[in-house]
N, C-alpha and C positions, 0 to 999 in steps of 0.2 A: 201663654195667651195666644188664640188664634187670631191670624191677620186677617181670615176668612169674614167677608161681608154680613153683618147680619137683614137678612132680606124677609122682607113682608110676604104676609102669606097674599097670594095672587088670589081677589074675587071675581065675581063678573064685572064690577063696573072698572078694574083694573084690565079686565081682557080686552072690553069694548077700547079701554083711552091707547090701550097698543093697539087697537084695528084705526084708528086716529090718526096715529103717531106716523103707522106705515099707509093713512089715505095722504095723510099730507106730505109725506118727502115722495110717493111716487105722485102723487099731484105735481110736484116739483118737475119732476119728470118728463111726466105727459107734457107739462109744457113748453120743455123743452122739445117734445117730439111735433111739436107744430113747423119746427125750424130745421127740416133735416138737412144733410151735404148737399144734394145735389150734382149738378156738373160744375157748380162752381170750384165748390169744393176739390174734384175730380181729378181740374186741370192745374192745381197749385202745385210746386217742386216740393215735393219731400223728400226727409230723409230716412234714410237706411230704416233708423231704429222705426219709422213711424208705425205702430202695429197695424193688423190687417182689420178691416172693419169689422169682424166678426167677434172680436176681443168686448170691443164698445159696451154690447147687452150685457152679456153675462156678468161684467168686471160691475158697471153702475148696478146690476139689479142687487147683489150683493153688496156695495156698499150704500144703496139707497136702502136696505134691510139692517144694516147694520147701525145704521144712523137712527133709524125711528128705534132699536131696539135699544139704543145710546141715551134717548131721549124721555126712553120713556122708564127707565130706570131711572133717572134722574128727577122724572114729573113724581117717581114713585115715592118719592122722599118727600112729601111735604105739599106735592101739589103745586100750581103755577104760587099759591099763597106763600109757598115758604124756598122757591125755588126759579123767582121769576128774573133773576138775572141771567144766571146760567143758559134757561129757556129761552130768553128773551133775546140773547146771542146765538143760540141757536138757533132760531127762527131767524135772524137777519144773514146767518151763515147760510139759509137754508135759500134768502132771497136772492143771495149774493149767485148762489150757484144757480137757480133758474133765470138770471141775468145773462148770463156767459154764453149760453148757448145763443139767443136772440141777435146777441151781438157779433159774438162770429160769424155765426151762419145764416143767419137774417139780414143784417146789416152790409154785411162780410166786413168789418170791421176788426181783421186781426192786430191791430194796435190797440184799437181801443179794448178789443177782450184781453187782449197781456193786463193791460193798467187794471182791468176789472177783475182781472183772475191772480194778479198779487192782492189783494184786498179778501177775496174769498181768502187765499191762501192766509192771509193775518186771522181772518174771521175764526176760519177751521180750527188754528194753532189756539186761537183764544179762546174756543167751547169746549175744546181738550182740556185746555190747563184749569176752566172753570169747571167742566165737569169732576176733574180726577178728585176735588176734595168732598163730594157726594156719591160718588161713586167711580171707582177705581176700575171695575171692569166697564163703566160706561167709556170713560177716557181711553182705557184699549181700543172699545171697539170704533173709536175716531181715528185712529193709529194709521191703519191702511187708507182711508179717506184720506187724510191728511199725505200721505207717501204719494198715492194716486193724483193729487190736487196737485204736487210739487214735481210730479212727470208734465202731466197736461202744465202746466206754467211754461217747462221747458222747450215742452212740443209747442206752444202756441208761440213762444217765443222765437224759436226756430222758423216755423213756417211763416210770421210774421216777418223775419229780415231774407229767408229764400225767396218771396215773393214782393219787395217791395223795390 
C-alpha cells in the first residue's frame, strides 16, 4: 500500500483559489511592508547571530509561498465547507503574523511583539498539527515557517531585553 497522497486533478477554478491563497498571505505581507525598520530600528544593540537585512526578502517570500501553497492544498480537500477549521486557523495564524510587524516596528513595541509573536508561534504549531491529518505535505510545507517563527521569537526576544 502506497503512503503517497492521493491528489485531485488541478482545474481552472482550483488554479484561480491558489492565485487567492498567495494574494492573501502576500496581502499579509504588504502590510507588513507599510511598517518598515527605519533608524529606529537601526540604532537598537544587537546580536551577533542577528542576520543581515538582506536575508528578510528572500527567507518571508519563500515561506509566504509556501504557506498559501500549504493552504491551499488543504482548501483542496473539501473546500472551506469541509475544511473550515484547519482554515480557519490558518487565517487567524495568518492575522497573528501581519500583527507583529505593526507592533514591533510601528509601535516599536518589542515587548509587546514577543507576547504577540508566542501566540503566532502557538497558532503556526496548531495549523501544522491541524493541517498534517488533510494533508501531509501541507503540514511540511509549515515546517520551516514554523522553525523560522521560533528564531524571530528568539531574536525579538533578545533584542527586546538588549534594549530595555
Amino acid at each position: 500500500m502506497s503512503t503517497a497522497e492521493v491528489v485531485p486533478e488541478v482545474t481552472g477554478r482550483q488554479i484561480l483559489a491558489l492565485a487567492g491563497w498567495l494574494l492573501l498571505c502576500f496581502g499579509a505581507a504588504a502590510f507588513g511592508g507599510l511598517f518598515m525598520p527605519g533608524d529606529w530600528y537601526g540604532s537598537l544593540k544587537k546580536p551577533a547571530w542577528n542576520p543581515p537585512g538582506w536575508v528578510f526578502g528572500p527567507v518571508w517570500t519563500a515561506l509566504y509561498t509556501m504557506m498559501a501553497v500549504a493552504a491551499w492544498l488543504v482548501w483542496r480537500r473539501g473546500g472551506f465547507a469541509e475544511q473550515r477549521r484547519p482554515l480557519a486557523v490558518f487565517l487567524g495564524q495568518l492575522a497573528l503574523n501581519a500583527a507583529w510587524t505593526p507592533l514591533f516596528f510601528g509601535l516599536r513595541r518589542p515587548g509587546l511583539a514577543f507576547a504577540e509573536i508566542v501566540l503566532l508561534w502557538l497558532a503556526v504549531g496548531a495549523t501544522l498539527v491541524m493541517f498534517r491529518p488533510v494533508s501531509r505535505v501541507a503540514a511540511w510545507l509549515l515546517a520551516p515557517y514554523l522553525a523560522w517563527v521560533s528564531f524571530a521569537a528568539a531574536l525579538n526576544f533578545t533584542l527586546w531585553r538588549m534594549n530595555s
